[in-house]
N, CA, C and O atoms as a DFTB+ gen file, in Angstrom:
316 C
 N C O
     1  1       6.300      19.570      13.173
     2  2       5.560      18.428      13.660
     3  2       4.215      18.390      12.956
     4  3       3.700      19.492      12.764
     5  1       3.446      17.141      12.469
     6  2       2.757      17.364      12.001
     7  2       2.163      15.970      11.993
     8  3       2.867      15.010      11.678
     9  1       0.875      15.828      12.334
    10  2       0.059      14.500      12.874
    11  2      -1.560      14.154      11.959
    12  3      -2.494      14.933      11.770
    13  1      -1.439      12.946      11.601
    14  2      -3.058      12.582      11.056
    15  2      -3.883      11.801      11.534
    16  3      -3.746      10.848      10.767
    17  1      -4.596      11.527      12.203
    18  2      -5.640      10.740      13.502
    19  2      -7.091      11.023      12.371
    20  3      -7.949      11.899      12.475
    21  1      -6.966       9.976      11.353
    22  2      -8.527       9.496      10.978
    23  2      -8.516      10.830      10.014
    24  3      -7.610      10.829       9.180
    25  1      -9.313      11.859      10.012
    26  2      -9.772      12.805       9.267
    27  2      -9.464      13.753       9.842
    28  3     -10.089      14.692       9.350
    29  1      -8.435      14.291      11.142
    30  2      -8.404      15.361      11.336
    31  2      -6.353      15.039      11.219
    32  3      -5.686      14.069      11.581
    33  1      -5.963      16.311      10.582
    34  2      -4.219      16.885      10.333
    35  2      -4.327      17.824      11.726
    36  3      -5.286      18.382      12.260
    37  1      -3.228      17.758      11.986
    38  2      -2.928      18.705      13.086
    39  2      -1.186      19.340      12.732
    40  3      -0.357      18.770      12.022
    41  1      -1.058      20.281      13.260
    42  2       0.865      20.442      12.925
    43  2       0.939      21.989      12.794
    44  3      -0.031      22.698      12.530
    45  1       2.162      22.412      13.004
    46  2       2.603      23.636      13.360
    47  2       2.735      24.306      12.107
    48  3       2.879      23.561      11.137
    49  1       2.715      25.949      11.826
    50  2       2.763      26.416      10.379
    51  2       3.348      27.479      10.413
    52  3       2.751      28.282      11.131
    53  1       4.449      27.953       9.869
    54  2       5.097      29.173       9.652
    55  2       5.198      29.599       8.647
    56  3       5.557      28.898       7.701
    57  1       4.835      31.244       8.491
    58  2       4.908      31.833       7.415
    59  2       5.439      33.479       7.545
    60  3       4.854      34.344       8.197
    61  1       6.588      33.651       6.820
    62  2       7.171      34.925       6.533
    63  2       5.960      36.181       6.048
    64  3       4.930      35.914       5.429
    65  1       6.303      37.333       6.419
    66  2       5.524      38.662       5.523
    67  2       5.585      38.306       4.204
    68  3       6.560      38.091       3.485
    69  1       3.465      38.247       3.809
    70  2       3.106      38.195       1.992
    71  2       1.788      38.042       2.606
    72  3       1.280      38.012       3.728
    73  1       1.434      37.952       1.279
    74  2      -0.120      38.300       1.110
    75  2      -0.209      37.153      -0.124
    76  3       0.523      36.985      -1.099
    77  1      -1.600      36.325       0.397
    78  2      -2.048      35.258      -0.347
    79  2      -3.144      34.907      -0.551
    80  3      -3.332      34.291       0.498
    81  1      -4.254      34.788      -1.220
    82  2      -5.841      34.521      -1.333
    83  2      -5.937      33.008      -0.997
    84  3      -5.595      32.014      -1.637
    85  1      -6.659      33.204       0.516
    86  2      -6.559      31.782       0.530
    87  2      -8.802      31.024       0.393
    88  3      -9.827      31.697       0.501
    89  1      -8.664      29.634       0.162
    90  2     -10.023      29.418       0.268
    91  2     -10.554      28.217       0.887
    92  3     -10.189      27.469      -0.020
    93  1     -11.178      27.360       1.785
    94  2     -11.155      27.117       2.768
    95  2     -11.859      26.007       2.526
    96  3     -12.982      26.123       3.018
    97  1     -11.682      24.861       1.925
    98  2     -12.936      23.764       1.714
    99  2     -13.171      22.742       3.492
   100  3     -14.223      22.141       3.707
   101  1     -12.096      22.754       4.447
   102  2     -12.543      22.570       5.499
   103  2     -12.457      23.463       6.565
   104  3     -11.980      24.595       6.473
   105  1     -12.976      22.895       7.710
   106  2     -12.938      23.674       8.902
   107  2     -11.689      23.598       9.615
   108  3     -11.008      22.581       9.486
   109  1     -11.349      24.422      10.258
   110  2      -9.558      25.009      10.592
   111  2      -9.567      25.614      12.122
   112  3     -10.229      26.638      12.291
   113  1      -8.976      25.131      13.081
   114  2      -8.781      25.586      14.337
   115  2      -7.599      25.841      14.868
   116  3      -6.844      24.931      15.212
   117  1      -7.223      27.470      15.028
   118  2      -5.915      27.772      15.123
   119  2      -5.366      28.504      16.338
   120  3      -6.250      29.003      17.035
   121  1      -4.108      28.689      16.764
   122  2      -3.638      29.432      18.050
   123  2      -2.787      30.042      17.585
   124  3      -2.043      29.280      16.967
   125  1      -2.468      31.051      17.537
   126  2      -1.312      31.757      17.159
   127  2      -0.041      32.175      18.090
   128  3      -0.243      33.045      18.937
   129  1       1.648      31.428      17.944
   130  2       1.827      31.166      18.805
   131  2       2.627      32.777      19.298
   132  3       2.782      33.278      20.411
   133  1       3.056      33.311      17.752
   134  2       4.048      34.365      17.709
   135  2       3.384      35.395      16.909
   136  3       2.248      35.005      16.641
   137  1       3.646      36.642      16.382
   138  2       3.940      37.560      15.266
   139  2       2.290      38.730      15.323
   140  3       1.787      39.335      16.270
   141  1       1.956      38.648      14.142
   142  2       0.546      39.724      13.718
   143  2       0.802      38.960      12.360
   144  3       1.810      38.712      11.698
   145  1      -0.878      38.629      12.199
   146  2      -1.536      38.363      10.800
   147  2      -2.713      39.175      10.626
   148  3      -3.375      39.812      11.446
   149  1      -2.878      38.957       8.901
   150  2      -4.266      39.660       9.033
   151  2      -5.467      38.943       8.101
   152  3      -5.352      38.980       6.875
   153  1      -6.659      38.269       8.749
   154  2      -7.250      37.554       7.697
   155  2      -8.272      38.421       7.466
   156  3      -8.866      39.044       8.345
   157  1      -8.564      38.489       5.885
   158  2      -9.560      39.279       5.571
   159  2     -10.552      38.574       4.697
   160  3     -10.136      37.906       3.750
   161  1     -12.016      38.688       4.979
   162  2     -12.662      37.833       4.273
   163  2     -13.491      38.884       2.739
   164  3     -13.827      40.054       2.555
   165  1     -13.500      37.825       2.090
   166  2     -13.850      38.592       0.688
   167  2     -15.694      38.997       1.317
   168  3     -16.521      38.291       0.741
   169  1     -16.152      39.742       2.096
   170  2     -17.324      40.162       3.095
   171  2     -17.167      41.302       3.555
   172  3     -17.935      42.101       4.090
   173  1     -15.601      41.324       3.184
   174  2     -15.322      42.721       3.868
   175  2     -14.677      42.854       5.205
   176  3     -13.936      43.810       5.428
   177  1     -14.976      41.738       6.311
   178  2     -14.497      41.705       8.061
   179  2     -13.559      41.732       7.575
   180  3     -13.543      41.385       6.394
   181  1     -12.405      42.117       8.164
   182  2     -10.496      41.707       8.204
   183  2     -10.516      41.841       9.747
   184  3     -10.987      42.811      10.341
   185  1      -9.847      40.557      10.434
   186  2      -9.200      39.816      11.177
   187  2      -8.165      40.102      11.496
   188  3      -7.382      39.523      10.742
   189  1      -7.362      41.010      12.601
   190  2      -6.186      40.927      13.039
   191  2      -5.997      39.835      14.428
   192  3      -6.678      39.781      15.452
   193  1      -4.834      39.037      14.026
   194  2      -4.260      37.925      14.862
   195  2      -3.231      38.069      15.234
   196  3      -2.355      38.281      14.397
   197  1      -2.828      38.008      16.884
   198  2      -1.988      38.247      17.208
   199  2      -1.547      37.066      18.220
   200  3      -2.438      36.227      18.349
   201  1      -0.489      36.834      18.894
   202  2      -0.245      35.929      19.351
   203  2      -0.683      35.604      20.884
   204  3      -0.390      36.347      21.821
   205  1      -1.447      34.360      21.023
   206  2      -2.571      34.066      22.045
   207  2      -3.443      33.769      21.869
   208  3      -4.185      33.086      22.574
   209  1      -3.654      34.353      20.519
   210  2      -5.549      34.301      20.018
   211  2      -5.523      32.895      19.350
   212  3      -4.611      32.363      18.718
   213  1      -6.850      32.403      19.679
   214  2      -7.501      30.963      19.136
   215  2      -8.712      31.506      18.203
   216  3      -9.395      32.475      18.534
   217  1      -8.886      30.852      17.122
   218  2     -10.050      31.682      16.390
   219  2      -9.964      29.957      15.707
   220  3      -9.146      29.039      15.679
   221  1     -11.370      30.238      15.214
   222  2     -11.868      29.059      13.693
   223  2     -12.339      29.471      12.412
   224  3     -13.173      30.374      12.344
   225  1     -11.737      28.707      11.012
   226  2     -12.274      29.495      10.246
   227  2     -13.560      28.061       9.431
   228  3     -13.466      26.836       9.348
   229  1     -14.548      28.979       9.021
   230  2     -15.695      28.295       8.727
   231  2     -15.320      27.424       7.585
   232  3     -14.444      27.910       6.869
   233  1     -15.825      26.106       7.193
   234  2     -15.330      25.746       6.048
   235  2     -16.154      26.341       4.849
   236  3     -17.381      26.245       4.819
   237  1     -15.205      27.147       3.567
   238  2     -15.850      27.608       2.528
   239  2     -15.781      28.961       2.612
   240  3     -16.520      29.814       2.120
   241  1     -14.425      29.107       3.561
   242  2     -14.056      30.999       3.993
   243  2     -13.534      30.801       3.263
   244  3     -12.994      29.707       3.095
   245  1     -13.422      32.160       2.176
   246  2     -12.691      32.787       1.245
   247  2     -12.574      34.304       1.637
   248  3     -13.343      35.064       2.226
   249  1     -10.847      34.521       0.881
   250  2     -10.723      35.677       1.800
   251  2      -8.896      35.674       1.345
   252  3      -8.394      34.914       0.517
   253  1      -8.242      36.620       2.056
   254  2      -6.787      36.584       1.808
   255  2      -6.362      36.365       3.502
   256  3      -7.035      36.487       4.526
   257  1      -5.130      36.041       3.298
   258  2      -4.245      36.106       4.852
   259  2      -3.162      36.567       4.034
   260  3      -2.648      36.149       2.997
   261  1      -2.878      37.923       5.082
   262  2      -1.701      38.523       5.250
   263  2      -1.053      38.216       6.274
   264  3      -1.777      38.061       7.258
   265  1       0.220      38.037       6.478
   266  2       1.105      37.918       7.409
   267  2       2.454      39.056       7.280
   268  3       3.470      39.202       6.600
   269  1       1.747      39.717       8.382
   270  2       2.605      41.162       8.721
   271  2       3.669      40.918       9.679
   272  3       4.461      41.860       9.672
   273  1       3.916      40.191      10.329
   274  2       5.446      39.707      10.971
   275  2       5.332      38.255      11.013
   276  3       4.248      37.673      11.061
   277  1       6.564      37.630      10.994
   278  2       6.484      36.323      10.701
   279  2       5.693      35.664      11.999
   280  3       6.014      35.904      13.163
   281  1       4.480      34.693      11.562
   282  2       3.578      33.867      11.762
   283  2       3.912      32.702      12.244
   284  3       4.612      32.062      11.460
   285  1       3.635      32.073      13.429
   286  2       3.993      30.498      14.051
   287  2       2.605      30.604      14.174
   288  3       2.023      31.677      14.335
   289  1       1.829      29.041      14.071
   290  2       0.622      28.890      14.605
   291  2       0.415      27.651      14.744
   292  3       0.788      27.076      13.722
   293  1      -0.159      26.666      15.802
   294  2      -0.822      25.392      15.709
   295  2      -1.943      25.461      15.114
   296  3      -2.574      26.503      15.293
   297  1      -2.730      24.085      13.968
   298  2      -3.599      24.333      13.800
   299  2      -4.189      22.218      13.699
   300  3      -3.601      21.170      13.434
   301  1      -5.768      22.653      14.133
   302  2      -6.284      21.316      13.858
   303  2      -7.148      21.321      12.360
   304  3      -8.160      22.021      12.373
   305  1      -6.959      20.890      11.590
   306  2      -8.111      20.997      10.066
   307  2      -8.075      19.572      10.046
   308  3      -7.263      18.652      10.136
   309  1     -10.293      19.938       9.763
   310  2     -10.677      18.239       9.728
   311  2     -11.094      18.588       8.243
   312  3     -11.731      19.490       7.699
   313  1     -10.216      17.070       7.718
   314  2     -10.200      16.934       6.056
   315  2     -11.435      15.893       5.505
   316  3     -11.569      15.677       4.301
């Protein structure tokens, strides 16, 4: 499912175990619905996410996400 209302995307995201450098030109609001991820910011913090947790990522985070068991998550990103 996956929705666009003006400037903000909304929609569900699944992703299998890997490791990917991701980089962040907007702001991102997420719930995690299933699994363990791990976001790590090129700062050094690393982020473990597990399912329940709501977190935001700043726009202009750079950093990798690992996904250590497969990943379901809702997310809102305003584009």
């Amino acid at each position: 499912m996956e929705e666009v209302a003006g400037d903000v995307h909304s929609g569900i995201w699944q992703a299998t175990p890997g490791k990917w450098r991701v980089e962040y030109a907007e702001g991102e609001f997420c719930h995690i619905f299933s699994a363990v991820s791990i976001l790590s910011e090129d700062e050094g913090a690393a982020h473990t996410l597990r399912a329940g947790d709501f977190f935001a990522i700043r726009p202009g985070f750079r950093g990798c996400w690992e996904v250590v068991e497969t990943t379901r998550k809702a997310d809102a990103i305003k584009i």
